[in-house]
C-alpha atoms as a printed R data frame, in Angstrom:
    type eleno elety resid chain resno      x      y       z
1   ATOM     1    CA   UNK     A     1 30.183  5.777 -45.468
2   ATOM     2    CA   UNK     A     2 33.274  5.665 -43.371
3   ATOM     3    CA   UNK     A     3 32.584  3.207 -40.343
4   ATOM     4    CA   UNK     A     4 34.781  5.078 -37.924
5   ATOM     5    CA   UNK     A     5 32.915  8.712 -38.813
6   ATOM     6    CA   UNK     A     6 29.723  6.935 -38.235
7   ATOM     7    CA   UNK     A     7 30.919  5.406 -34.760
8   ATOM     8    CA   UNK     A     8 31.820  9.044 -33.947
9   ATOM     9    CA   UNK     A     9 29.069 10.221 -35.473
10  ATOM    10    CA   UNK     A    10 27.139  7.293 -32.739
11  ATOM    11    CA   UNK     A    11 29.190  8.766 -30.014
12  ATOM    12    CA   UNK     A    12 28.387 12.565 -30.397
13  ATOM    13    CA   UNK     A    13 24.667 11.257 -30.717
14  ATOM    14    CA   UNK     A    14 24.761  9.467 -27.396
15  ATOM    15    CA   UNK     A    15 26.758 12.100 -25.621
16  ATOM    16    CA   UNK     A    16 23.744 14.982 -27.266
17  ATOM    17    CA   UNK     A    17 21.131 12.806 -25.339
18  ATOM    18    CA   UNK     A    18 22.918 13.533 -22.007
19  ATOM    19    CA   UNK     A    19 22.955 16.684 -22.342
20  ATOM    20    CA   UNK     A    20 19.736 17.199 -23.951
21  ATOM    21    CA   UNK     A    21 18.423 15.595 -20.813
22  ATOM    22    CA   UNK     A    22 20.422 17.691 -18.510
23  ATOM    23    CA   UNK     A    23 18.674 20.746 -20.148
24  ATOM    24    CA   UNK     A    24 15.268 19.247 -19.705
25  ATOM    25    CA   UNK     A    25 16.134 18.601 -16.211
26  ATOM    26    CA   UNK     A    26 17.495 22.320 -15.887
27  ATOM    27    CA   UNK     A    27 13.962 23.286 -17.162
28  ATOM    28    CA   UNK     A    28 11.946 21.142 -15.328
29  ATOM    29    CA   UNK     A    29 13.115 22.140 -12.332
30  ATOM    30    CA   UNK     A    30 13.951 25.910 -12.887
31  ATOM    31    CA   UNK     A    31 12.938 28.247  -9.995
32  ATOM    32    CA   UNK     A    32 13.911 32.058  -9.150
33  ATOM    33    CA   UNK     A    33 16.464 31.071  -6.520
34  ATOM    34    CA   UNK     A    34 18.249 28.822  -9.112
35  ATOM    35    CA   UNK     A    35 17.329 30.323 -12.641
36  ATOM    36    CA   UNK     A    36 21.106 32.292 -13.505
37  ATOM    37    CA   UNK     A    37 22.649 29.132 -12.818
38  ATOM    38    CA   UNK     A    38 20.424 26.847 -14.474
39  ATOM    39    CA   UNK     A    39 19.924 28.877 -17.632
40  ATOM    40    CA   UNK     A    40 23.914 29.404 -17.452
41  ATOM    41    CA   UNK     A    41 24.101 25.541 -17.374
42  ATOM    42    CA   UNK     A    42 21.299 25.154 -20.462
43  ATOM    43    CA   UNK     A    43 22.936 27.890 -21.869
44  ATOM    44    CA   UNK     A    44 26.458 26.495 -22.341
45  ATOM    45    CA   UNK     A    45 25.071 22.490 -23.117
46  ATOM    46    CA   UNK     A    46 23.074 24.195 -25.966
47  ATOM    47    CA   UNK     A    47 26.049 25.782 -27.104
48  ATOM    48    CA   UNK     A    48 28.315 22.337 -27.280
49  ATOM    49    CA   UNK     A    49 25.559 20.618 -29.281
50  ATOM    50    CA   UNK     A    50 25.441 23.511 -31.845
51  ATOM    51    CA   UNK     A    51 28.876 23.434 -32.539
52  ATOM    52    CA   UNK     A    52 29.766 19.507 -32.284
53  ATOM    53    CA   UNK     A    53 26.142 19.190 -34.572
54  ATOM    54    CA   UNK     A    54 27.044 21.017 -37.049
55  ATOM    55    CA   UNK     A    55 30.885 19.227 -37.417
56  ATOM    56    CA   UNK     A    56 29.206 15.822 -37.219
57  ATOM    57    CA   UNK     A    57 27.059 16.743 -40.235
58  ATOM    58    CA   UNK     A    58 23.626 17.434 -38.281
59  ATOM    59    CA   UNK     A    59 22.628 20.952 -39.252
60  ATOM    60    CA   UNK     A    60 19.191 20.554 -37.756
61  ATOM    61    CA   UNK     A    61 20.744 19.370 -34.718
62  ATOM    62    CA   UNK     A    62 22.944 22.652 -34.734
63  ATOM    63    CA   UNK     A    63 19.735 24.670 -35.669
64  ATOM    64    CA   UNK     A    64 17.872 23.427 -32.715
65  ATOM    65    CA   UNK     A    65 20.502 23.944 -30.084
66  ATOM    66    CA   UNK     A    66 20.972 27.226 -31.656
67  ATOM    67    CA   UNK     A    67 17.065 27.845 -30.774
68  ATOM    68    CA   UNK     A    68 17.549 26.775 -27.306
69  ATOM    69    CA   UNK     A    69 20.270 29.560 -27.312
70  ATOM    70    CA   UNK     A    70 18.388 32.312 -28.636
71  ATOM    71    CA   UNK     A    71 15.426 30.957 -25.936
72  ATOM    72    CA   UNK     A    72 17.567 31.599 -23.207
73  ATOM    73    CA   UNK     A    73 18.796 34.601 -24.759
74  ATOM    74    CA   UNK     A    74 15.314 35.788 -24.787
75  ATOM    75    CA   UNK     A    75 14.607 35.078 -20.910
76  ATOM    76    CA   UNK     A    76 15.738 38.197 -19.916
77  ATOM    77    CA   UNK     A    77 12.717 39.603 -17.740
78  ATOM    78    CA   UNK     A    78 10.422 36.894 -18.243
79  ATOM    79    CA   UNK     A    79  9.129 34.728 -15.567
80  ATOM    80    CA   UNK     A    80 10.401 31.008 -15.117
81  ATOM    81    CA   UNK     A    81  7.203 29.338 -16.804
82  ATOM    82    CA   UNK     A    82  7.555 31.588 -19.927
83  ATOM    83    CA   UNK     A    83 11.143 30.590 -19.914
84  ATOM    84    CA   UNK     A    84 10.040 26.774 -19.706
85  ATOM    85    CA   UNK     A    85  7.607 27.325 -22.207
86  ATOM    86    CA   UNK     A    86 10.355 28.468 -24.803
87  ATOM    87    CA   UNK     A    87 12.727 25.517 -23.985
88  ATOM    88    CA   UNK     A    88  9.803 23.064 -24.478
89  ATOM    89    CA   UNK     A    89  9.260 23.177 -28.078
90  ATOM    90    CA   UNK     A    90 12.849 23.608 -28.537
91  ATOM    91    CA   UNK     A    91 13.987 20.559 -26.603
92  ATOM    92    CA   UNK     A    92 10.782 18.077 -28.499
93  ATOM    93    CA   UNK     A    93 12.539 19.186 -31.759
94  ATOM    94    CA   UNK     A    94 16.090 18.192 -30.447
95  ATOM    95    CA   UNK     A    95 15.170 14.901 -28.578
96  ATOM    96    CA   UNK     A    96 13.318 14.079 -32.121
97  ATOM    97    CA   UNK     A    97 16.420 15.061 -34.722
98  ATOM    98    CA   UNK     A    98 19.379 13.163 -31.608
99  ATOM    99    CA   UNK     A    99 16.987  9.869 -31.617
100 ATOM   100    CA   UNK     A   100 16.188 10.174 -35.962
101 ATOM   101    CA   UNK     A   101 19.971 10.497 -36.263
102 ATOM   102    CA   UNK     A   102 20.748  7.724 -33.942
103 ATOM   103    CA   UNK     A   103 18.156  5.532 -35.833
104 ATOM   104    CA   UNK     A   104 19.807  6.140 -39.148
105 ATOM   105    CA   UNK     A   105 22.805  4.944 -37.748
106 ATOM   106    CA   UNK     A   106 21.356  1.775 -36.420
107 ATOM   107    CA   UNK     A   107 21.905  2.463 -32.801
108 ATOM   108    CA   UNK     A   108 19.200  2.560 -30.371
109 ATOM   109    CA   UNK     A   109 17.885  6.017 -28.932
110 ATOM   110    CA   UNK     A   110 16.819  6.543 -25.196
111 ATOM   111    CA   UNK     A   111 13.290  6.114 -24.636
């Protein structure tokens, strides 16, 4: 494998688990008062790690931030804990395929 691809590959992992923190924290602490703005936020994060996962060679990666999308797509009349239901699942499967991918490549994930 092609040691530069792989430290790009490293840095599109490590840059995922910042923003698939910032969505947990956008969940965690979604409310009425600030739920266009946080599921705006999620919204467009999920949207960057679809893309980027898929061009880095992680499909599940791009599946799962495409599921965070279609979540949030879904939240339309819904009350904030069904909408942090539906982002729950979606961001365990993420958090699991950034840190396997980051393991494959030998760097450490976030704990």
């Amino acid at each position: 494998m092609d040691q530069e691809f792989d430290d790009l590959k490293r840095e599109f992992l490590a840059e995922a688990q910042g923003k698939i923190l910032e969505v947990f924290a956008l969940a965690s602490g979604l409310s009425d008062a600030n739920r266009k703005a946080s599921l705006d936020r999620a919204g467009y994060l999920a949207h960057q790690l679809k893309g980027a996962g898929g061009s880095y060679g992680f499909q599940r990666i791009s599946a799962d931030a495409a599921s965070i999308e279609k979540a949030l797509e879904a939240s339309s009349g819904t009350s904030v804990a069904e909408v942090k239901q539906r982002l729950e699942g979606c961001i365990s499967s993420l958090t699991r395929e950034i840190s396997a991918g980051l393991k494959e490549l030998g760097a450490p994930a976030a704990s």
